[in-house]
N, CA, C and O atoms as CSV, one atom per row, in Angstrom:
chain,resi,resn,atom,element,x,y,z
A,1,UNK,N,N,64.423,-35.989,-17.619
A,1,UNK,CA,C,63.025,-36.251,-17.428
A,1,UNK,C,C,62.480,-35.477,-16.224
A,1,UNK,O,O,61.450,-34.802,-16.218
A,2,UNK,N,N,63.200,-35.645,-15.356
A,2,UNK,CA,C,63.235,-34.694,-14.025
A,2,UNK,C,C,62.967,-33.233,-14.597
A,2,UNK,O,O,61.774,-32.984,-14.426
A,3,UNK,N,N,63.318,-32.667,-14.925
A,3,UNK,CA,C,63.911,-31.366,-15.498
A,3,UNK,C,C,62.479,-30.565,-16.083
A,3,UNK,O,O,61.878,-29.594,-15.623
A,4,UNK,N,N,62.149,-31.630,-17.605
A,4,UNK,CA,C,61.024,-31.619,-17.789
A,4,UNK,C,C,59.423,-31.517,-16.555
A,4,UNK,O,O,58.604,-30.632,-16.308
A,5,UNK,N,N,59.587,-32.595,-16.189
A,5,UNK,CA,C,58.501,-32.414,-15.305
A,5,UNK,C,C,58.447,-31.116,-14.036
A,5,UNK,O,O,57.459,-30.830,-13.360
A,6,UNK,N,N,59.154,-30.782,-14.002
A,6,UNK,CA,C,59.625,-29.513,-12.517
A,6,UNK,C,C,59.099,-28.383,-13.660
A,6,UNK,O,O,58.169,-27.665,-13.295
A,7,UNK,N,N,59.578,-28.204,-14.872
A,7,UNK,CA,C,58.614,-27.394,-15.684
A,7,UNK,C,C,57.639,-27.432,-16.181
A,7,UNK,O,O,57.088,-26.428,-16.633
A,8,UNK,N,N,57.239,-28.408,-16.225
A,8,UNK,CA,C,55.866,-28.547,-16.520
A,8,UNK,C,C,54.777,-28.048,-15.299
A,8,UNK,O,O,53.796,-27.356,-15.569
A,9,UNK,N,N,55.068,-28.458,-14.054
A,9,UNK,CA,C,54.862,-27.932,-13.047
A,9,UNK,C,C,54.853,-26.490,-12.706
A,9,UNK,O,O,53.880,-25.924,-12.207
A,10,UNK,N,N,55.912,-25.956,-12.980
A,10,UNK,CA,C,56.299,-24.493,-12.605
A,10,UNK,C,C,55.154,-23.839,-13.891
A,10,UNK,O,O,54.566,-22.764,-13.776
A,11,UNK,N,N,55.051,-24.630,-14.901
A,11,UNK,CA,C,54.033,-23.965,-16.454
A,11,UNK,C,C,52.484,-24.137,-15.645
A,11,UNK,O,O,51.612,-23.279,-15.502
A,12,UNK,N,N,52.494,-25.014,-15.363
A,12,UNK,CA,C,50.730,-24.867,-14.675
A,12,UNK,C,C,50.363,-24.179,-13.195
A,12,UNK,O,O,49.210,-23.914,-12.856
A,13,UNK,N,N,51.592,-23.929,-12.345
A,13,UNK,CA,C,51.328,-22.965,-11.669
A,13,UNK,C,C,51.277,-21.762,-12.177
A,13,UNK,O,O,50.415,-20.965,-11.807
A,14,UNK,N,N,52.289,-21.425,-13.195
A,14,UNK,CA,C,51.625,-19.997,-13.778
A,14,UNK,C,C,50.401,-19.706,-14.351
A,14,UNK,O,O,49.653,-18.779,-14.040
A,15,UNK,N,N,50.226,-20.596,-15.256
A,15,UNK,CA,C,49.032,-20.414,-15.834
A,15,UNK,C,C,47.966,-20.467,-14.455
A,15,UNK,O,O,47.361,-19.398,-14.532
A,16,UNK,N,N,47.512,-21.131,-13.367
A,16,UNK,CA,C,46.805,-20.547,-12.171
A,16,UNK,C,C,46.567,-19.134,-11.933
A,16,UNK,O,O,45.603,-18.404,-12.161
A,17,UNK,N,N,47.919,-18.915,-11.316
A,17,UNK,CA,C,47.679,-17.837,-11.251
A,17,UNK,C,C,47.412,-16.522,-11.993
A,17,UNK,O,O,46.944,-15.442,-11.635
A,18,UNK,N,N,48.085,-17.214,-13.673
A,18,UNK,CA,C,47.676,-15.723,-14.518
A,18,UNK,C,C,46.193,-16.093,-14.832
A,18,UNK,O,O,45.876,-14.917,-14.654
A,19,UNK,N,N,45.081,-16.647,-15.121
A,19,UNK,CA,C,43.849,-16.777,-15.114
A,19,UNK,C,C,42.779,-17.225,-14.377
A,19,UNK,O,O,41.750,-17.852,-14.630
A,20,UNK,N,N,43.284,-16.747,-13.406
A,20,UNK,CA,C,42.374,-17.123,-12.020
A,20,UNK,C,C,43.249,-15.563,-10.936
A,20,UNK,O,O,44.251,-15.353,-10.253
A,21,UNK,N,N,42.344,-15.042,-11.302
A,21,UNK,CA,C,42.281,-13.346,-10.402
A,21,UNK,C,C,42.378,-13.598,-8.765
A,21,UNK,O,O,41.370,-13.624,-8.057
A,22,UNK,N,N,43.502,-13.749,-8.342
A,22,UNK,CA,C,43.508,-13.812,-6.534
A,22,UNK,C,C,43.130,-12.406,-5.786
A,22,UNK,O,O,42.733,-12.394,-4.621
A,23,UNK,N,N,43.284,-11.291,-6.529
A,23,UNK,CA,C,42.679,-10.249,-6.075
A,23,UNK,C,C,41.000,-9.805,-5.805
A,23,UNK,O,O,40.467,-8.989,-5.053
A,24,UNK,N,N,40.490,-10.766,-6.808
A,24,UNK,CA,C,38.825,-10.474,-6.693
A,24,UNK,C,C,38.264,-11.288,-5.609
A,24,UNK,O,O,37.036,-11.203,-5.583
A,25,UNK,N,N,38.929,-12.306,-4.405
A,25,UNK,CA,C,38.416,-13.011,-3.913
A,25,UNK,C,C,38.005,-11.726,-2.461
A,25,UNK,O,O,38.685,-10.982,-1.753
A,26,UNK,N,N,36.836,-11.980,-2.569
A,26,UNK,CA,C,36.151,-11.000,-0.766
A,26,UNK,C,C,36.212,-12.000,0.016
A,26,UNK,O,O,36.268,-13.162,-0.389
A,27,UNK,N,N,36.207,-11.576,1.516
A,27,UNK,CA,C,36.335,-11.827,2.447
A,27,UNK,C,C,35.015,-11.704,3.397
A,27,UNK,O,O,34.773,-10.499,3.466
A,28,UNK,N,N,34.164,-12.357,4.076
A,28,UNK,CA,C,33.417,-11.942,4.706
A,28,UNK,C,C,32.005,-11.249,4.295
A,28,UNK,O,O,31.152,-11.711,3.536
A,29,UNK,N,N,31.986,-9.972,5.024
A,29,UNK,CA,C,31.315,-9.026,4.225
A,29,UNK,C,C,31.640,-8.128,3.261
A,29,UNK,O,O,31.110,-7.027,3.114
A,30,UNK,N,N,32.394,-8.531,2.692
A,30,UNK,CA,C,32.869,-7.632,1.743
A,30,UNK,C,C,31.878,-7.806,0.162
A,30,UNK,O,O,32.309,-7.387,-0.912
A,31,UNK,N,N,30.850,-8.330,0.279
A,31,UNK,CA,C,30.228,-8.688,-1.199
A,31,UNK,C,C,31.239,-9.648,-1.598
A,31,UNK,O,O,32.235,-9.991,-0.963
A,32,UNK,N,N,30.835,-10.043,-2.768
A,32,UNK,CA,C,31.240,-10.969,-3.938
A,32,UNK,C,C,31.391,-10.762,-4.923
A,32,UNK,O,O,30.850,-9.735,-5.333
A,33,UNK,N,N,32.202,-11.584,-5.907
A,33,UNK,CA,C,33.234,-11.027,-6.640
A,33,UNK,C,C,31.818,-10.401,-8.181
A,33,UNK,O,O,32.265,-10.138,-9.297
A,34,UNK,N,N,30.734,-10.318,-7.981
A,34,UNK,CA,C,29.922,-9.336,-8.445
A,34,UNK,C,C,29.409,-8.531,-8.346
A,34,UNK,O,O,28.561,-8.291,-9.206
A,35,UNK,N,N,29.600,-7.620,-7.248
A,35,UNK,CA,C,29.769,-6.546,-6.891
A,35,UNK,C,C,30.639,-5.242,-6.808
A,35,UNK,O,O,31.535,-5.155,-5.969
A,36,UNK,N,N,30.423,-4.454,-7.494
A,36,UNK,CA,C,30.978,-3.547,-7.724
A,36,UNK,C,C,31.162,-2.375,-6.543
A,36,UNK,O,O,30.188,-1.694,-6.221
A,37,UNK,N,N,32.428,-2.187,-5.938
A,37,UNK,CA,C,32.857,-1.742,-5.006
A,37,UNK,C,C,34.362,-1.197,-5.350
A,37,UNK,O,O,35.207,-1.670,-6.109
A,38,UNK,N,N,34.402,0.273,-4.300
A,38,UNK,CA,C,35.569,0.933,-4.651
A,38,UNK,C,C,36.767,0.573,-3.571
A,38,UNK,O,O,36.630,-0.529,-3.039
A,39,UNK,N,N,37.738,1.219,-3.235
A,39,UNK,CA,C,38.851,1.164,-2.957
A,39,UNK,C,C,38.263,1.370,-1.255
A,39,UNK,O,O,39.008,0.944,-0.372
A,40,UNK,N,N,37.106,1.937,-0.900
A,40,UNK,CA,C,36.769,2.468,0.445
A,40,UNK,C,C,35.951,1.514,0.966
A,40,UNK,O,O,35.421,1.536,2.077
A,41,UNK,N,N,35.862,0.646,0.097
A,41,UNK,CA,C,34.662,-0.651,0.754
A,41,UNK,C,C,33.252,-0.276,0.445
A,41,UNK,O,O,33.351,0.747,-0.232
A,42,UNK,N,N,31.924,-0.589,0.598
A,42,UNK,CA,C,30.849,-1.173,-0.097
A,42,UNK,C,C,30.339,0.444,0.852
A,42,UNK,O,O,29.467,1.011,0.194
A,43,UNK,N,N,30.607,1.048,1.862
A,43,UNK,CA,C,29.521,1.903,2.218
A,43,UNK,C,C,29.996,3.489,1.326
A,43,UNK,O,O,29.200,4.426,1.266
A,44,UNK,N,N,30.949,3.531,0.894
A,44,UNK,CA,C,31.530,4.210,-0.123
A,44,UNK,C,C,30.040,4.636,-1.286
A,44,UNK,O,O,29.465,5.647,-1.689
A,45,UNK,N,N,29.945,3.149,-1.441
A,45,UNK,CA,C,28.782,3.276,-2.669
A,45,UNK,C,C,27.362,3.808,-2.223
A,45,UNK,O,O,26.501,3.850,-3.102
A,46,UNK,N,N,27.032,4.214,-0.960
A,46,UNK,CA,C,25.878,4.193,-0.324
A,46,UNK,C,C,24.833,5.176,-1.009
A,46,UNK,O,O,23.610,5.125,-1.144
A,47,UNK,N,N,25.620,5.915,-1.316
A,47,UNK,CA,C,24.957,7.485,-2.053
A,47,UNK,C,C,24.826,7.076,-3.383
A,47,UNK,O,O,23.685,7.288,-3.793
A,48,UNK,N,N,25.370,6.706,-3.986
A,48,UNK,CA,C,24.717,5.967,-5.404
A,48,UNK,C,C,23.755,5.152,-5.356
A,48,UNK,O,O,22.699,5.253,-5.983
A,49,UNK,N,N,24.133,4.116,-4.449
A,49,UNK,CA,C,23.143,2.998,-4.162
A,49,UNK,C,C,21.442,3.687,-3.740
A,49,UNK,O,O,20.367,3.187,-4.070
A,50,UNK,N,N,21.669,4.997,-2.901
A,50,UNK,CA,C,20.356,5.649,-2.674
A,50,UNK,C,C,19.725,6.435,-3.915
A,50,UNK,O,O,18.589,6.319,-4.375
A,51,UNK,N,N,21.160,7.578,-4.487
A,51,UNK,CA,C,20.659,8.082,-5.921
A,51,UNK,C,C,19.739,7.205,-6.690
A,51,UNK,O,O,18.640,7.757,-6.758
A,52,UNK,N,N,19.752,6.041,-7.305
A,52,UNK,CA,C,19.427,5.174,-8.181
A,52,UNK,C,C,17.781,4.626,-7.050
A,52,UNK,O,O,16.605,4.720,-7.404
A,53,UNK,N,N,18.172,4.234,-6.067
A,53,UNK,CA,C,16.707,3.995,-5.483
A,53,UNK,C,C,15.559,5.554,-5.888
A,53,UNK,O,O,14.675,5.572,-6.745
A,54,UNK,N,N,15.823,6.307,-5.282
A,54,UNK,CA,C,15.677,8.183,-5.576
A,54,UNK,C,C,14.689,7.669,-7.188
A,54,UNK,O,O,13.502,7.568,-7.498
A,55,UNK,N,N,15.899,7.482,-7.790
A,55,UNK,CA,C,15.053,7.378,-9.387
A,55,UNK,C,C,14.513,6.274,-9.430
A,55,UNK,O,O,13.976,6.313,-10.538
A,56,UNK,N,N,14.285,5.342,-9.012
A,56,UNK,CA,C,12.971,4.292,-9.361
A,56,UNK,C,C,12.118,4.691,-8.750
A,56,UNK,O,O,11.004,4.661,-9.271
A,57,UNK,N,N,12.271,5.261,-7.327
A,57,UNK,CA,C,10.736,5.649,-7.047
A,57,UNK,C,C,9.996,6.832,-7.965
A,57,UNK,O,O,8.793,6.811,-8.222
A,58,UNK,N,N,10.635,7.547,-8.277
A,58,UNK,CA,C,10.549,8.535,-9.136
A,58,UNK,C,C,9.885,7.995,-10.430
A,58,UNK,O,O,8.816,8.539,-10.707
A,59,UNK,N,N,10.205,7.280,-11.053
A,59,UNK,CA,C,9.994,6.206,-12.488
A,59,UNK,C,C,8.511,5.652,-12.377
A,59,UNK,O,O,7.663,5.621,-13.268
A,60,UNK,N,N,8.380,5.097,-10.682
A,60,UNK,CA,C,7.111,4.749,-10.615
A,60,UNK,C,C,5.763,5.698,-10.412
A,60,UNK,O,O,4.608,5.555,-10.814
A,61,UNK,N,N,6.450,6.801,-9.559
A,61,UNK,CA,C,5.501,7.216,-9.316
A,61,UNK,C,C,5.174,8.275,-10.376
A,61,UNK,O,O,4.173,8.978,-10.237
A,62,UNK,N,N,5.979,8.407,-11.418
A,62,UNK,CA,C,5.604,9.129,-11.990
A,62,UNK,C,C,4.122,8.321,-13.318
A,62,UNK,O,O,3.274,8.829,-14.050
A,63,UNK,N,N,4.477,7.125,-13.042
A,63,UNK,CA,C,3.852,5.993,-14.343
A,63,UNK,C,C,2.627,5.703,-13.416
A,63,UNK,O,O,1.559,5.588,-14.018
A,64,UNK,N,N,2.595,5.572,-12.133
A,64,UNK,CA,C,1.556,5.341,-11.319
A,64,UNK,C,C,0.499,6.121,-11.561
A,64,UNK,O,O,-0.529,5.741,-12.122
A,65,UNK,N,N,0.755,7.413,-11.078
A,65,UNK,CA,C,0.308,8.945,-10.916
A,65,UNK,C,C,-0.800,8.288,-9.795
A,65,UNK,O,O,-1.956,8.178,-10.203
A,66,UNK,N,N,-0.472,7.803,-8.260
A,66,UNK,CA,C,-1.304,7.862,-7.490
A,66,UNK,C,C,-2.294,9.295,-7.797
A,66,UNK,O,O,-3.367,9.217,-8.394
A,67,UNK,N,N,-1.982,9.997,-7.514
A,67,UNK,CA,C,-2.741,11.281,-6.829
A,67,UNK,C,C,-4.351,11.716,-7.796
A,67,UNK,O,O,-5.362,12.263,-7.357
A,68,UNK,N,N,-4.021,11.161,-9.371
A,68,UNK,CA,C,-4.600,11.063,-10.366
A,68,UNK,C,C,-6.258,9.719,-10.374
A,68,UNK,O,O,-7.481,9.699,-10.508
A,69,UNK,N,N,-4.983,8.769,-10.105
A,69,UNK,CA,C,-5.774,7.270,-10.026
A,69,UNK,C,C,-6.293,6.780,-8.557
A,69,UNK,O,O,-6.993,5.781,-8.394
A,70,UNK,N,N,-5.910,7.505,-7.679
A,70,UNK,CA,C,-6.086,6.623,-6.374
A,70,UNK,C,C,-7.701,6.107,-5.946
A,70,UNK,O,O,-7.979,5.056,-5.369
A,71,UNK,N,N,-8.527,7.021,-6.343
A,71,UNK,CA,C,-9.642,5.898,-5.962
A,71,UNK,C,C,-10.028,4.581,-6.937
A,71,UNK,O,O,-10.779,3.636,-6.692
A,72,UNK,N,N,-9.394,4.817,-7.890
A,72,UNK,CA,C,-9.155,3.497,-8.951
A,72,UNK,C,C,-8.262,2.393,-8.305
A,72,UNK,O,O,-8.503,1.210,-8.545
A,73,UNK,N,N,-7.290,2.741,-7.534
A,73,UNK,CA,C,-6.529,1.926,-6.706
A,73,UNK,C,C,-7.028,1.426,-5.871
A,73,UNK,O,O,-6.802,0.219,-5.955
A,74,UNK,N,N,-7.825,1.737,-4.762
A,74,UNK,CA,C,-8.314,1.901,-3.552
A,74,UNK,C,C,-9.412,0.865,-4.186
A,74,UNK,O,O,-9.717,-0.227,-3.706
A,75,UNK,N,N,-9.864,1.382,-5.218
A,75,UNK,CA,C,-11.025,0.250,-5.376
A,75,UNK,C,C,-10.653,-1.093,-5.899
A,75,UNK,O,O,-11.499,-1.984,-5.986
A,76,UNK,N,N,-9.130,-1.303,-6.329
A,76,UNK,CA,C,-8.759,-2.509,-6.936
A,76,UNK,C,C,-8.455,-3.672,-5.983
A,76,UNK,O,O,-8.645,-4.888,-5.949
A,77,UNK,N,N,-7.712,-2.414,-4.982
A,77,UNK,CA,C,-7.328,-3.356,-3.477
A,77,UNK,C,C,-8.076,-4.092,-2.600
A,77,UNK,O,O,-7.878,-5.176,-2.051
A,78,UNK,N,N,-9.310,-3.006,-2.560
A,78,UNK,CA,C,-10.467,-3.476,-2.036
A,78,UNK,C,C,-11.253,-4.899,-3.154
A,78,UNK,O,O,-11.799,-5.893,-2.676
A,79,UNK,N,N,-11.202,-4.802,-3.669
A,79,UNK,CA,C,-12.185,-5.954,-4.632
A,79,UNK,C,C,-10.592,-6.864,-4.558
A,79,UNK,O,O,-10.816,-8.014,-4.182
A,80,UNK,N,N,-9.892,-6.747,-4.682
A,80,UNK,CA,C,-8.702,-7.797,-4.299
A,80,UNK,C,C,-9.054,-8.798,-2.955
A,80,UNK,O,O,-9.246,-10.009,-2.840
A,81,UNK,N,N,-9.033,-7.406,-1.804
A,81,UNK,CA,C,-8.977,-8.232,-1.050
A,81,UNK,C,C,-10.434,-9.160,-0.632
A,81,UNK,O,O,-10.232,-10.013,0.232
A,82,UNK,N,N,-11.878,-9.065,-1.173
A,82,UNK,CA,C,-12.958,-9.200,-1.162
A,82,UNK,C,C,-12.753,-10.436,-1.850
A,82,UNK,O,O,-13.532,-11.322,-1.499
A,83,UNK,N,N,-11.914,-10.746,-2.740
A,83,UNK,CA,C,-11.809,-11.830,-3.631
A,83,UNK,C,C,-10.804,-13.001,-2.717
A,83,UNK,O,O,-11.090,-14.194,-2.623
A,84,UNK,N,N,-9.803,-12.463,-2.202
A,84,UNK,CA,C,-9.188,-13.436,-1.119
A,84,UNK,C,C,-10.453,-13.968,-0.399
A,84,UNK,O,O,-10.984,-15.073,-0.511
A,85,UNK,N,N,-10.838,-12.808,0.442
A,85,UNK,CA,C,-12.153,-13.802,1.524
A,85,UNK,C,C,-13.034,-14.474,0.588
A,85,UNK,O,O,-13.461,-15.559,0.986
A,86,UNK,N,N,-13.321,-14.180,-0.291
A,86,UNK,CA,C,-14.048,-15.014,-0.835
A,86,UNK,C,C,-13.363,-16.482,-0.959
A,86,UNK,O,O,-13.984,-17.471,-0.568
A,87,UNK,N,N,-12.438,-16.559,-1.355
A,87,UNK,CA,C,-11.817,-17.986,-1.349
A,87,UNK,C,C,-11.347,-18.880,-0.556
A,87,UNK,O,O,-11.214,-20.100,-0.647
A,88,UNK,N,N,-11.044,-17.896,0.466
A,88,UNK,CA,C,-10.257,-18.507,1.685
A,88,UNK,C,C,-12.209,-19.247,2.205
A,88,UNK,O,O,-12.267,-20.382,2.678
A,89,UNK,N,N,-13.484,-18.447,2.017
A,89,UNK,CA,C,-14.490,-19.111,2.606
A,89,UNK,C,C,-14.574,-20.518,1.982
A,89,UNK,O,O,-14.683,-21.624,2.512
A,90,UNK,N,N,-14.463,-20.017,0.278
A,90,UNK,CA,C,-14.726,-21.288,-0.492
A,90,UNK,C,C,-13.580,-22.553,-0.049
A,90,UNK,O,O,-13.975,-23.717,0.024
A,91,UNK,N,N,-12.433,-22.265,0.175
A,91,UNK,CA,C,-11.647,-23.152,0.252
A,91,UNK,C,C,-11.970,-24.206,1.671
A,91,UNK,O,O,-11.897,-25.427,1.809
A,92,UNK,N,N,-12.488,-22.701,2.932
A,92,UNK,CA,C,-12.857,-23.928,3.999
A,92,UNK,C,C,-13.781,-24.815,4.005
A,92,UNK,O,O,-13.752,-25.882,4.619
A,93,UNK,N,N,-15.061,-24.202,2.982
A,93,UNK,CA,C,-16.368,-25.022,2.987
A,93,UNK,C,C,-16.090,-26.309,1.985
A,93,UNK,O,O,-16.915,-27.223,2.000
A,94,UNK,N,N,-15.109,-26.382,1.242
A,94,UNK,CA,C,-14.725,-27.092,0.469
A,94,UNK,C,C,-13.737,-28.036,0.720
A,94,UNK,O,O,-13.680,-28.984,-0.063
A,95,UNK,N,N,-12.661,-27.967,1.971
A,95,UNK,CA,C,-12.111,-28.696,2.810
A,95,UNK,C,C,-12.668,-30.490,3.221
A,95,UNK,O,O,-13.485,-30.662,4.126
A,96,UNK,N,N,-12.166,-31.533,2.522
A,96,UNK,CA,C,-12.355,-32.630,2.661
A,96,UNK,C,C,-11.586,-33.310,4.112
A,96,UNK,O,O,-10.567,-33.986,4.258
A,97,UNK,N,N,-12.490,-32.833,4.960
A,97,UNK,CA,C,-11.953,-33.217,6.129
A,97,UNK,C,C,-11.323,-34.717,6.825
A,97,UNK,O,O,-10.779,-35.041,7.880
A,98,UNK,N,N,-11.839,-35.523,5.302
A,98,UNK,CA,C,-11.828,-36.891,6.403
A,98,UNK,C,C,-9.843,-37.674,5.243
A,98,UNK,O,O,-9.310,-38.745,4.955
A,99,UNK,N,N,-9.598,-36.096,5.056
A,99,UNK,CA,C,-8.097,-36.344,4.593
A,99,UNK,C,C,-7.263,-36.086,6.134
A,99,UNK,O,O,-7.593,-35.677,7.247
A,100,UNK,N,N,-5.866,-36.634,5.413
A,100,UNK,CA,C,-5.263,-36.770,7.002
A,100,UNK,C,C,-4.536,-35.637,6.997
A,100,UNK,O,O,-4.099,-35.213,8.067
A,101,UNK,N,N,-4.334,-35.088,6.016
A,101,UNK,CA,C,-3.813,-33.726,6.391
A,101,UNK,C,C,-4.816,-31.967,6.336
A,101,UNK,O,O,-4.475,-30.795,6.174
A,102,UNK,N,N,-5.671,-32.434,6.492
A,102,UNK,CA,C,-6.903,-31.290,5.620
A,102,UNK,C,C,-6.530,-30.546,6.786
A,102,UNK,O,O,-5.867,-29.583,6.400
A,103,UNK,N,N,-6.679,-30.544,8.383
A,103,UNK,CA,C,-6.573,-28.981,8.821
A,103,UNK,C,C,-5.621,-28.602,9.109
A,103,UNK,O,O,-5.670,-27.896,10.116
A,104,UNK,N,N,-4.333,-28.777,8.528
A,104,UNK,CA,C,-2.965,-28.389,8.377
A,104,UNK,C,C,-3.099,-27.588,7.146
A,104,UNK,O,O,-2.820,-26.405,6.952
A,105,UNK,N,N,-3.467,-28.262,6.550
A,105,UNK,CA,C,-3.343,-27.620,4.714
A,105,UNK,C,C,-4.444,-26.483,5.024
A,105,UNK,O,O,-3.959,-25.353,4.980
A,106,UNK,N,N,-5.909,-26.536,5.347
A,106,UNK,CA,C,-6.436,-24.951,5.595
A,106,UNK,C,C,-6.164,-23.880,6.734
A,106,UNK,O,O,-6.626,-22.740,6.790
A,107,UNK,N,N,-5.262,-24.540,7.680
A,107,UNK,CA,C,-4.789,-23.499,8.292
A,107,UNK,C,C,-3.841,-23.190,7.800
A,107,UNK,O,O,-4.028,-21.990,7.599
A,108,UNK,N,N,-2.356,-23.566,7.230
A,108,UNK,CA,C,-1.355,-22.888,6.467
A,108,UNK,C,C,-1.763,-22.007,4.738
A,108,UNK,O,O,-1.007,-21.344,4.028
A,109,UNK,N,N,-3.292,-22.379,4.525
A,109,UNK,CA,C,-4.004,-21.357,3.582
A,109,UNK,C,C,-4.492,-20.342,4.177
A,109,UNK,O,O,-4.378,-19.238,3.646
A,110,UNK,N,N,-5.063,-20.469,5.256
A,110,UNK,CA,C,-5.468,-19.433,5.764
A,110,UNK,C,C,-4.563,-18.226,6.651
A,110,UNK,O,O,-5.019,-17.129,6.973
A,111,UNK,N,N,-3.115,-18.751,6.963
A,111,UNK,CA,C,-2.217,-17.807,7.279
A,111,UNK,C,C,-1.887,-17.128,5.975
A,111,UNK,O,O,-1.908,-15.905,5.828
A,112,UNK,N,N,-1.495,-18.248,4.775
A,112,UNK,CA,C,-0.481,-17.480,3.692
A,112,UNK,C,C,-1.998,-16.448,2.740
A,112,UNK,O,O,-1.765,-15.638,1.843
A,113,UNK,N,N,-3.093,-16.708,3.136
A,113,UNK,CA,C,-3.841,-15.080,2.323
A,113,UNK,C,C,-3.810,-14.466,3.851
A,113,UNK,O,O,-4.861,-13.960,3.458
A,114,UNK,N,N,-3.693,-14.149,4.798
A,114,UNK,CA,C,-3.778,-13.637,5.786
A,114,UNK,C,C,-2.610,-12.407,5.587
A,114,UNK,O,O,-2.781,-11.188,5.589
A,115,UNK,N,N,-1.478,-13.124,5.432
A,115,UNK,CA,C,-0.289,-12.058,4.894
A,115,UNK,C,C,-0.379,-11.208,3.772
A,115,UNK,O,O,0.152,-10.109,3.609
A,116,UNK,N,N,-1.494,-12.178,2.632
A,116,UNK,CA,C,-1.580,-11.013,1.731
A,116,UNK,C,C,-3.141,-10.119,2.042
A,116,UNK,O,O,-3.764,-9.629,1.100
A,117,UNK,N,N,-3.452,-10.047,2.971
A,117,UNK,CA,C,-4.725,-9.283,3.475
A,117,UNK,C,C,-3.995,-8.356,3.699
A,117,UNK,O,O,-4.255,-7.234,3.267
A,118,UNK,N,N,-2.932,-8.616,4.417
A,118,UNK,CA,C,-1.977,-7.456,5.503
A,118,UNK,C,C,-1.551,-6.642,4.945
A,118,UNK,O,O,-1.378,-5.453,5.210
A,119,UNK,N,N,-1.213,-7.628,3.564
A,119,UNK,CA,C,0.049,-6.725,2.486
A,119,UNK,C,C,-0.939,-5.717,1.747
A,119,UNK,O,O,-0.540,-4.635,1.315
A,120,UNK,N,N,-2.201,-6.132,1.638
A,120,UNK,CA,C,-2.783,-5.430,1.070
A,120,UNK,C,C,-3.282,-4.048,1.799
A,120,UNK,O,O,-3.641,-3.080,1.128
A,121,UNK,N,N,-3.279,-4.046,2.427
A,121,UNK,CA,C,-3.933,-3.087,4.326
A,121,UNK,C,C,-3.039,-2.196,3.966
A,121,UNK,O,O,-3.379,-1.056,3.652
A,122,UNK,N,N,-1.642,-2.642,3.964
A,122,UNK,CA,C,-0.686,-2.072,4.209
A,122,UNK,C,C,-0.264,-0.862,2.955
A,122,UNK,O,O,0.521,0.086,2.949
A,123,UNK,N,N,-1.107,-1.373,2.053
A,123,UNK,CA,C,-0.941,-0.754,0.451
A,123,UNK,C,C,-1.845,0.318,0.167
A,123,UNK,O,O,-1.624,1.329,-0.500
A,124,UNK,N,N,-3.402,-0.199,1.045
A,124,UNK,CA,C,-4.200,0.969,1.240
A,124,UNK,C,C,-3.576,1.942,1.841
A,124,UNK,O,O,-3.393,3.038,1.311
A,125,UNK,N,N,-3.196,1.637,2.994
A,125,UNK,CA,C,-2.452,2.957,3.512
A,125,UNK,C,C,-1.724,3.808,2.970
A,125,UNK,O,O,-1.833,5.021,3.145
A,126,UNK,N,N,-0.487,2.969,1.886
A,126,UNK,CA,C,0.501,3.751,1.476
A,126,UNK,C,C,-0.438,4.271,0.177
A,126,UNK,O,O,0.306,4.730,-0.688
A,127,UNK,N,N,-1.304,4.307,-0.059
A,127,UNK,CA,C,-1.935,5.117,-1.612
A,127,UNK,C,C,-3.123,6.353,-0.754
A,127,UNK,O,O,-3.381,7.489,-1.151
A,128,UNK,N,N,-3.565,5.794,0.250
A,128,UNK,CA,C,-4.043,6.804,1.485
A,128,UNK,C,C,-3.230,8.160,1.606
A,128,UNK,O,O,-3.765,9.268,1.586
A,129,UNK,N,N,-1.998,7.953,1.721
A,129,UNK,CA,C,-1.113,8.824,1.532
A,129,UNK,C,C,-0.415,9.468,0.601
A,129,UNK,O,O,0.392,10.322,0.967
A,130,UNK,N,N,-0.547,9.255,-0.424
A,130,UNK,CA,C,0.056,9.513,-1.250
A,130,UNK,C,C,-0.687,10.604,-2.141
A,130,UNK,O,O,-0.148,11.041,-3.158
């Protein structure tokens, strides 16, 4: 009975280890076991990792065609962002103040379009250039 059980044992440690991969486990920074990485570690891949960026910008800008559309852009951003202020006004004049949280809630509205004012600023520029 002994005998039996010590193999049965020794049978489910194998099976562990034959279907459960101890080699794919990373360490640290090494990525995770979905990441695809060579024998030299993750900066190995750096030049692929840029190649492939290379071609999406490429992908876009070719589907974009700033240079073509840009005052069509310029004018979308702009009426974008004309449409934020517009709301952020409506939202303060519309603010039920005698709630207990009302000038928490329009000041954390008025930061989170604030960021997308920025983001948008920031977009004019990059089609400015382009």
């Amino acid at each position: 009975m002994n005998l039996l059980l010590f193999l049965g044992i020794l049978l489910a440690i194998y099976l562990v280890f034959k279907y459960y991969n101890f080699g794919s486990v990373k360490e640290g920074l090494e990525g995770d076991s979905t990441t695809t990485t060579s024998t030299n570690g993750i900066a190995s891949n750096a030049q692929t990792y840029d190649n492939t960026l290379q071609q999406k910008n490429n992908t876009f800008k070719d589907t974009l065609n700033i240079a073509t559309y840009r005052q069509n852009y310029e004018d979308i951003i702009l009426h974008l962002d004309e449409l934020i202020q517009y709301n952020l006004l409506n939202n303060i004049l519309t603010t039920d103040m005698s709630k207990e949280n009302a000038i928490t809630t329009t000041a954390y509205y008025l930061s989170y379009h604030s960021g997308a004012r920025t983001a948008l600023n920031n977009l004019l520029k990059f089609v400015d250039k382009k």
